[in-house]
PATORSE-260124 format. One record per residue (C-alpha): residue in one letter; x, y, z. Coordinates in steps of 0.1 Angstrom, whole numbers, m for minus. Layout:
BEGIN
site code=A&x=X&y=Y&z=Z
...
//
This chain:
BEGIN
site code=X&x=95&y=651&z=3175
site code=X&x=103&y=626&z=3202
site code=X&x=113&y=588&z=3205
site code=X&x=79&y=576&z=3194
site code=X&x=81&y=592&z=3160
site code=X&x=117&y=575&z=3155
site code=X&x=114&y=542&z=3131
site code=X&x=132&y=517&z=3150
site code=X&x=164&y=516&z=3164
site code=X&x=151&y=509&z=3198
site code=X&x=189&y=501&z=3211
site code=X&x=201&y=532&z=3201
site code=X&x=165&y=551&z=3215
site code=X&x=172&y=530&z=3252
site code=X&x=212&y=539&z=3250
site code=X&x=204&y=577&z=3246
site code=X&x=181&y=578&z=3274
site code=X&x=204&y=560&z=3296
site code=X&x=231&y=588&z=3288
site code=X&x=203&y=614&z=3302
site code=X&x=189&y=592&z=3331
site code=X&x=227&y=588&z=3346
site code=X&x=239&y=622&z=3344
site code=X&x=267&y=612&z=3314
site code=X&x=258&y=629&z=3285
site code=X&x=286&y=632&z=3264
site code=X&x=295&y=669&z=3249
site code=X&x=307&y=659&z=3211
site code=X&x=288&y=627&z=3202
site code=X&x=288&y=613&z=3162
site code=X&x=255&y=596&z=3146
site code=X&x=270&y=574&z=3115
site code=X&x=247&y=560&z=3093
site code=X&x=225&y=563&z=3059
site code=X&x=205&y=592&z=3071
site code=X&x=172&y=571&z=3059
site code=X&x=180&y=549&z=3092
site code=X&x=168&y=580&z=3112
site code=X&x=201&y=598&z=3118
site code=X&x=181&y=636&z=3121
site code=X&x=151&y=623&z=3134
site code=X&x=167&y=605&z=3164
site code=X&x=190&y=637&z=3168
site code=X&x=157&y=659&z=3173
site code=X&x=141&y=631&z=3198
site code=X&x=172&y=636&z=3217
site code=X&x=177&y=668&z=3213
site code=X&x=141&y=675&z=3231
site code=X&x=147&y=649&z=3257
site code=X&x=178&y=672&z=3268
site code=X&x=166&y=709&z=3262
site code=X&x=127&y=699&z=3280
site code=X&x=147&y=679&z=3307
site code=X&x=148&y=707&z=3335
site code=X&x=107&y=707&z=3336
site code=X&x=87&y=688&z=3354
site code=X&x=65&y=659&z=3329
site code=X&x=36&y=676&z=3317
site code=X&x=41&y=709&z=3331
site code=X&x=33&y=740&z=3312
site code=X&x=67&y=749&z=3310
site code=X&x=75&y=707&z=3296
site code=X&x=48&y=709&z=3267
site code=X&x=55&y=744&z=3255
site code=X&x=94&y=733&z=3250
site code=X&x=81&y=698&z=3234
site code=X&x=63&y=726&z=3216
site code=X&x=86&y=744&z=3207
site code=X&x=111&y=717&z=3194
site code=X&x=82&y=700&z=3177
site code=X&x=85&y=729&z=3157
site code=X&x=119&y=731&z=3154
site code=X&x=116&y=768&z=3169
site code=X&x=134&y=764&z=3202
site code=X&x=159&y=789&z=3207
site code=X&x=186&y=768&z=3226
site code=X&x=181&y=744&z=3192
site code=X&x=209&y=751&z=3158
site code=X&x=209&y=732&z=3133
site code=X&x=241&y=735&z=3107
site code=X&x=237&y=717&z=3071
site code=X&x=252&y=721&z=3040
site code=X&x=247&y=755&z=3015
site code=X&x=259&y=772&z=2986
site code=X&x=257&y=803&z=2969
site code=X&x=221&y=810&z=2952
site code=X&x=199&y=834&z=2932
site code=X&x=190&y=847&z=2964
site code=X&x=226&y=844&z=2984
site code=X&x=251&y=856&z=2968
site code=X&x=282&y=850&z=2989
site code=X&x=292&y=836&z=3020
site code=X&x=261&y=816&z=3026
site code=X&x=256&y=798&z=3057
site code=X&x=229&y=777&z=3076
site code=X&x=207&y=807&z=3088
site code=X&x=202&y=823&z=3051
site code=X&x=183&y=790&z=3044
site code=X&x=168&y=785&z=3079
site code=X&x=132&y=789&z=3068
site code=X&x=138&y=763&z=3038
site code=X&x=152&y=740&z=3063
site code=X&x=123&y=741&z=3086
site code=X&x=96&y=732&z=3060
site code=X&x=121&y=705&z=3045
site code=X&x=124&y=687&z=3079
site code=X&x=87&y=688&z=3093
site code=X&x=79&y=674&z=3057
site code=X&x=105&y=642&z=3059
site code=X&x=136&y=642&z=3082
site code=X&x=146&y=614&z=3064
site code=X&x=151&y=628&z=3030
site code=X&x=190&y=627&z=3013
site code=X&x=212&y=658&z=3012
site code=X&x=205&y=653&z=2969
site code=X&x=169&y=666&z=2980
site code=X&x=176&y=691&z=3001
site code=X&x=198&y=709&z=2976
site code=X&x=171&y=702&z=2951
site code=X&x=148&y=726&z=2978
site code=X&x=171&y=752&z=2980
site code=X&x=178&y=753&z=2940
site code=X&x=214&y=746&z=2944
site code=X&x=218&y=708&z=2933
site code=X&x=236&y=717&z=2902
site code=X&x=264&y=731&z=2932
site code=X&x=284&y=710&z=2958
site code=X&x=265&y=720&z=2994
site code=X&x=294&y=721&z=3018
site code=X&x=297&y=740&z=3058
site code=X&x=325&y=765&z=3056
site code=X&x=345&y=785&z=3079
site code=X&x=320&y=809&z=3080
site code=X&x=298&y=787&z=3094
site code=X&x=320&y=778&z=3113
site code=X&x=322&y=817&z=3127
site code=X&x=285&y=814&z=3133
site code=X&x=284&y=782&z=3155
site code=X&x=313&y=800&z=3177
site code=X&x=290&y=829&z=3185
site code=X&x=258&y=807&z=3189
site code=X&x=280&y=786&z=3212
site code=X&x=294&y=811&z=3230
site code=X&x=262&y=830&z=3243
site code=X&x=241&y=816&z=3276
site code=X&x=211&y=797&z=3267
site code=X&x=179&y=814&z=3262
site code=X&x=158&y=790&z=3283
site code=X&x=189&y=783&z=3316
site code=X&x=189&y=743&z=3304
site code=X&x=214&y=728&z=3276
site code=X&x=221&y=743&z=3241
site code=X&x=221&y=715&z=3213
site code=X&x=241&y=720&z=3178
site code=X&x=229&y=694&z=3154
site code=X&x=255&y=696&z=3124
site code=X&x=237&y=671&z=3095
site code=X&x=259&y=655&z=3070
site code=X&x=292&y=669&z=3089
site code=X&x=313&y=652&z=3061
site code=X&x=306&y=682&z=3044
site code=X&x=330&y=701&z=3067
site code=X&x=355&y=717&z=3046
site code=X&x=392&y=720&z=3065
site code=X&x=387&y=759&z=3077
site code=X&x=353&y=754&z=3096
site code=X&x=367&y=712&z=3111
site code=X&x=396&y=734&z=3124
site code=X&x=380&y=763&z=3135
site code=X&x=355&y=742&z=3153
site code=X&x=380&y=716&z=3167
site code=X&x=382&y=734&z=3196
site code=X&x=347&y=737&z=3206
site code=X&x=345&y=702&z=3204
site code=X&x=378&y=697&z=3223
site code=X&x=366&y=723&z=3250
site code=X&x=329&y=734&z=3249
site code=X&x=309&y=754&z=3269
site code=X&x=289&y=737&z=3300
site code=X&x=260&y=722&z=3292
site code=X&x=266&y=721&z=3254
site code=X&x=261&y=691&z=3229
site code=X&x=272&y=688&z=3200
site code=X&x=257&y=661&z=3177
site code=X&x=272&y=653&z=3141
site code=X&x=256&y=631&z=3120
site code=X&x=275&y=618&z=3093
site code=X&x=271&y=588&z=3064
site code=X&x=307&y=591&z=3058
site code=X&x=322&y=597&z=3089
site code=X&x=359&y=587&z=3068
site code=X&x=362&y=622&z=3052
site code=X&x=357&y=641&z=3088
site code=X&x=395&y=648&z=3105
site code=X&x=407&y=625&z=3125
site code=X&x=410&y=654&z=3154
site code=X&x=375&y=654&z=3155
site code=X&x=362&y=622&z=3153
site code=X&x=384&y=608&z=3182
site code=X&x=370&y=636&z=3203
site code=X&x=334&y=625&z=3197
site code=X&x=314&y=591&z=3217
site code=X&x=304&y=576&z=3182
site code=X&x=270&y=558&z=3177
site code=X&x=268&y=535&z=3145
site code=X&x=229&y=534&z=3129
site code=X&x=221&y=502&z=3113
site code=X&x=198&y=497&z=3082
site code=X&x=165&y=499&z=3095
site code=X&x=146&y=462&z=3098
site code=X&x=117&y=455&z=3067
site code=X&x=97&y=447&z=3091
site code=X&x=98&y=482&z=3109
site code=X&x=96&y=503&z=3076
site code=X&x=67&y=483&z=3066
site code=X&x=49&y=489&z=3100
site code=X&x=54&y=528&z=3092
site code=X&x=45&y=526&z=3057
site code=X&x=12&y=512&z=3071
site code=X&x=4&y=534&z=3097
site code=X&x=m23&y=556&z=3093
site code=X&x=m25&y=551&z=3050
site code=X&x=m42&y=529&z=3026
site code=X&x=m13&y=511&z=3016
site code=X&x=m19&y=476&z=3022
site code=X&x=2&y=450&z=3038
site code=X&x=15&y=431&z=3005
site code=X&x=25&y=467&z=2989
site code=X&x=42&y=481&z=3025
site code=X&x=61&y=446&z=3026
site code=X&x=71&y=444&z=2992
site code=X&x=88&y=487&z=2991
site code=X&x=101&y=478&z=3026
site code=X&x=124&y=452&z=3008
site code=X&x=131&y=471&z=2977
site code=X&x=147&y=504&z=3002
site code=X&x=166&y=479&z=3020
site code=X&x=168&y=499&z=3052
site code=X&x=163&y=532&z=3042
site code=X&x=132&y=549&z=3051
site code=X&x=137&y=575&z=3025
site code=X&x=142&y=555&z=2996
site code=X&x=108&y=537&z=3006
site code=X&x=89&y=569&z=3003
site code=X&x=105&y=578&z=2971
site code=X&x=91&y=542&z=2957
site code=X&x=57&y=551&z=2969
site code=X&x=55&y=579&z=2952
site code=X&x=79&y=571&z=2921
site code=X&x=99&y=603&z=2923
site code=X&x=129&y=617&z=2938
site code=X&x=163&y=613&z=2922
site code=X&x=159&y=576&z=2914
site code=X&x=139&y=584&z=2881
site code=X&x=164&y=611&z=2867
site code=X&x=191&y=580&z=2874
site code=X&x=172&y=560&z=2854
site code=X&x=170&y=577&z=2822
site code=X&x=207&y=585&z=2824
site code=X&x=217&y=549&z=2830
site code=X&x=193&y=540&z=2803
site code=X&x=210&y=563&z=2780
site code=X&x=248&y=555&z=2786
site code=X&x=244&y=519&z=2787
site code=X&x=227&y=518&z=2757
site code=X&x=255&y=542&z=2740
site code=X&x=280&y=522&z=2754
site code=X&x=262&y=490&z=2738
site code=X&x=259&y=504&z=2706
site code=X&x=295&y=526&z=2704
site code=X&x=315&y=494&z=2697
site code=X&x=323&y=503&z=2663
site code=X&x=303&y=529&z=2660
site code=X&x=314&y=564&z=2655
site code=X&x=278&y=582&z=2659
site code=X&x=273&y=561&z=2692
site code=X&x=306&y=572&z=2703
site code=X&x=293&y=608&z=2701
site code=X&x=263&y=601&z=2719
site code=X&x=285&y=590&z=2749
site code=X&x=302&y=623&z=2749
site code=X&x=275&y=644&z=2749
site code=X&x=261&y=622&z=2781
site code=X&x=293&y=631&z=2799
site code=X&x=292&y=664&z=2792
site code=X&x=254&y=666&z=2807
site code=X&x=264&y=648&z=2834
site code=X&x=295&y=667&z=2841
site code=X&x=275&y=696&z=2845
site code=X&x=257&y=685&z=2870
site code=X&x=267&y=690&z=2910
site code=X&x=293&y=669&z=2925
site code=X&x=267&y=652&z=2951
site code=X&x=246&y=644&z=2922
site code=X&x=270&y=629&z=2906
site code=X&x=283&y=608&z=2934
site code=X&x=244&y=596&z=2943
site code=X&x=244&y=588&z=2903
site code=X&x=279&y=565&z=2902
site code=X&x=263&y=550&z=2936
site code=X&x=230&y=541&z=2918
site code=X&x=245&y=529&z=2891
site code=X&x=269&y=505&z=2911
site code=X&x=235&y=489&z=2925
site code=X&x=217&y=486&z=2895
site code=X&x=248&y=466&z=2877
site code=X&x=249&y=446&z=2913
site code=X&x=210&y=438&z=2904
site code=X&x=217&y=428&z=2870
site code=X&x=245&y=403&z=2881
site code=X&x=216&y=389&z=2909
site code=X&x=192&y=386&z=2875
site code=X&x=217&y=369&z=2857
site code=X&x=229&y=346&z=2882
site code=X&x=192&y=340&z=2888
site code=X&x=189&y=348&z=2924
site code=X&x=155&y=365&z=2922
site code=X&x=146&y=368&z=2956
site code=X&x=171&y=391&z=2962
site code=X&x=159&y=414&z=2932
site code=X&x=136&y=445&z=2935
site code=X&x=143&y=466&z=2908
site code=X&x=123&y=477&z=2885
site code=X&x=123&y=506&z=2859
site code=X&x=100&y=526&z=2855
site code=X&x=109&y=530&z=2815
site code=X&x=92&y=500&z=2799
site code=X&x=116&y=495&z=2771
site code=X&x=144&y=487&z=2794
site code=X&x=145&y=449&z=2804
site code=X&x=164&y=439&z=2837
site code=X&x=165&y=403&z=2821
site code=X&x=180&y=414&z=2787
site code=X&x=204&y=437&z=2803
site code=X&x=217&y=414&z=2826
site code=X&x=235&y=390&z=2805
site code=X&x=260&y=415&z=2799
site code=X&x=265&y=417&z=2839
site code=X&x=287&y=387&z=2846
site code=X&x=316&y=375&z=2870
site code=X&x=345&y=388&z=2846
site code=X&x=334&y=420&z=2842
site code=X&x=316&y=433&z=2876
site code=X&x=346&y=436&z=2894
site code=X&x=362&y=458&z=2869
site code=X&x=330&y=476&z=2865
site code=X&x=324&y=484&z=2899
site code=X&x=359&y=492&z=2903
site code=X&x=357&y=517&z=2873
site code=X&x=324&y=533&z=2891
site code=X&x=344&y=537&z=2922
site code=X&x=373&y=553&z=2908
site code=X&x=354&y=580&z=2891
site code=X&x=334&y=585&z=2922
site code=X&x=364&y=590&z=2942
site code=X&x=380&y=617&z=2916
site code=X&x=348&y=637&z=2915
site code=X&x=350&y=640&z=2951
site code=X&x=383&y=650&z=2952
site code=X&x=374&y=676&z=2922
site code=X&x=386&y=663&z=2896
site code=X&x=374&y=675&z=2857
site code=X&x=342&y=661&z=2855
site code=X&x=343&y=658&z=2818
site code=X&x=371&y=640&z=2816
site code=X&x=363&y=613&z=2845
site code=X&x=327&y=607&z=2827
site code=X&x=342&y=605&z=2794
site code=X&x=369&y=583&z=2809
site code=X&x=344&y=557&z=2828
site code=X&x=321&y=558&z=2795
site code=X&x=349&y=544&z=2770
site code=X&x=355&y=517&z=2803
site code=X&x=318&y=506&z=2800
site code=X&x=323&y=504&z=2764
site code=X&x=353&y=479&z=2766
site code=X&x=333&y=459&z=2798
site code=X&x=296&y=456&z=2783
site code=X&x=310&y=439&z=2754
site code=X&x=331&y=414&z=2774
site code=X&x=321&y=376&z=2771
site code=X&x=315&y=357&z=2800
site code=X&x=343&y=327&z=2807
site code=X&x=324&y=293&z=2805
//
C-alpha cells in the first residue's frame, strides 16, 4: 500500500514526505481522526515509504520490500490493535494471537471501524482494549535490531484503547526509543490517551474526507454510476467506511436500526402504559449485554439519527440522507417529535450514558436510565 492507494488528504500525503525527504522524521508521531478518513491506510503508505527508503527506486531489493509491505509481511513492520479474550485465546491475549485475522481484515478494507474488527475476531460482545502485556511485547519487538538494517515501524491503531499499565509501560519508549524507530499511533479520540504521551508525540489532525474524493473512489474501477457514487459520498459525510457499508447495506448500521426502531417506539407508546414500559426493559437488558464499543457506536448512531430528524422537521432537506432500511419507520412522522425543546436534553441524555458506559458503569442501569429519559422527552410539546 503506498500514497496512491490513500483517498485524499493530499496535505497530509505531501507533509509526510517532506518529513522523509529532509531527514526529520519524527520518532513518536499521532494520526487523529475518524479512521474512515484514512488513518491506517496513510500509516502503511508511510510506513513503506520509510522501511523501502534505503533501496535504490526500482531495484530488486525496492520492489520486494514494497512487496513485502503490500502484504503486510515485512518483518521490521508491527502492528498493535485492540483484543480480548476468545474461544480460541483464553488469557492474556495480545496483537500476535490475532495476527493472521488482522492481515485478511486490512488487505480487505483498512478503513473499516474497530466495531468490525471485533465483529472478525468474535469478540464484539467484549470491550477490545491493548494491555500491559502488550505492552511487554512491543518492548521486546522494539528492542531487537531490525531484520532488514533500515527503520522499524510500530503502528498502534485505535491507541485510545491503551489501558493505564501498557500507556505507562510504554511511555518510555516513546520518551526514549531506539535509533531509527517510529512509532505511529492513530487515534479517533486522542482525549482518553495520557497526557505524558500525547505531548511527546508531533500530532497530525485527519480531516473528513471531501465528497468529491470518496465519490471518485467509489467510481473507480465499478459499475456504480456517478449519480449513486455522488449521492453515498454525501450520506458518509467523510468517512470512507460508512460509504462502503451504504453500498452494500450492511455493517453495524442495520443492527442500529432495528434497535432504535424498537426503543423509540416503546418509548412512544410506554407513556401510560405498563406493557410498553416492560418492553423498554427488556431492550436495555439486550443492549446491556452487548460490548461496551457497541454500545458507544449505538448512543453515537442514535445521536445522528435524532440530529436528522430535527433537519426533517425543520425542513432543511438538503442536508438529510438518511434513510431506513425498515419501511414501516417514517423519517417524516418521526420527526415531529424531534424539536428545539427537547434535542438539547436528548442529546445531552445520549451523551451522558455514553460517557458512563465508557467509564464502566452498569449497563443495565444507564440503558434503563436513558430509556425512562426518552420516555419523558418524545412526549414533550414543541413551544410555539
Amino acid at each position: 500500500m503506498d500514497f496512491s492507494e490513500a483517498i485524499g488528504q493530499n496535505h497530509i500525503k505531501s507533509h509526510l514526505l517532506q518529513t522523509i525527504e529532509n531527514g526529520r522524521i519524527p520518532h513518536a508521531q499521532m494520526f487523529s481522526g475518524v479512521n474512515g478518513s484514512g488513518l491506517l491506510p496513510m500509516a502503511i503508505a508511510y510506513a513503506s515509504e520509510l522501511l523501502c527508503k534505503q533501496y535504490d527506486k526500482q531495484s530488486p531489493e525496492y520492489l520486494s520490500c514494497k512487496n513485502k509491505v503490500e502484504k503486510l509481511s515485512h518483518p521490521d513492520l508491527h502492528f498493535v490493535y485492540p483484543v480480548n479474550t476468545s474461544d480460541t485465546i483464553k488469557k492474556n491475549a495480545i496483537s500476535d494471537h490475532y495476527a493472521e485475522e488482522w492481515r485478511n481484515f486490512v488487505l480487505n478494507n483498512p478503513y473499516a471501524s474497530l466495531f468490525e474488527w471485533l465483529q472478525a475476531i468474535g469478540i464484539e460482545k467484549k470491550q477490545g482494549n491493548i494491555s500491559k502485556y502488550e505492552a511487554e511485547n512491543i518492548s521486546k519487538k522494539l528492542s531487537l535490531k531490525s531484520f532488514e538494517g533500515g527503520y522499524k515501524v510500530m503502528i498502534i491503531w485505535m491507541a485510545e484503547n491503551m489501558n493505564t499499565d501498557c500507556a505507562n509501560k510504554i511511555l518510555k519508549l516513546v520518551e526514549e526509543p531506539s535509533d531509527k524507530t517510529v512509532l505511529l499511533l492513530l487515534s479517533e479520540n486522542e482525549q482518553q490517551i495520557i497526557t505524558t504521551i500525547r505531548s511527546r508525540c508531533q500530532q497530525l489532525i485527519f480531516p473528513l474526507l471531501s465528497e468529491a474524493d470518496i465519490a471518485e473512489r467509489l467510481s473507480e474501477g465499478s459499475e456504480i454510476d456517478e449519480n449513486l457514487a455522488l449521492k453515498t459520498a454525501r450520506r458518509a459525510r467523510g468517512d470512507f467506511n460508512k460509504a462502503l457499508q451504504y453500498l452494500e447495506e450492511t455493517g453495524e448500521d442495520e443492527v442500529f436500526e432495528k434497535w432504535f426502531i424498537s426503543w423509540v417506539r416503546s418509548a412512544f407508546r410506554a407513556k401510560g402504559n405498563k406493557g410498553a414500559i416492560n418492553n423498554l426493559l427488556d431492550w436495555s437488558d439486550e443492549l446491556a449485554g452487548q460490548g461496551r464499543e457497541t454500545q458507544k457506536k449505538f448512543l453515537n448512531y442514535c445521536i445522528e439519527v435524532f440530529r436528522q430528524s430535527l433537519l426533517k422537521n425543520y425542513s432543511a432537506n438538503s442536508l438529510l440522507f438518511f434513510k431506513a432500511k425498515d419501511e414501516t419507520f417514517s423519517l417524516a412522522k418521526f420527526a415531529p417529535f424531534v424539536h428545539q425543546n427537547n434535542i438539547f436534553e436528548i442529546n445531552k441524555a445520549l451523551e451522558d450514558a455514553s460517557y458512563h458506559i465508557e467509564r464502566n458503569g452498569n449497563a443495565k442501569i444507564i440503558f434503563t436510565d436513558l430509556s425512562i429519559k426518552l420516555t419523558r422527552l418524545i412526549h414533550k410539546k414543541e413551544l410555539v
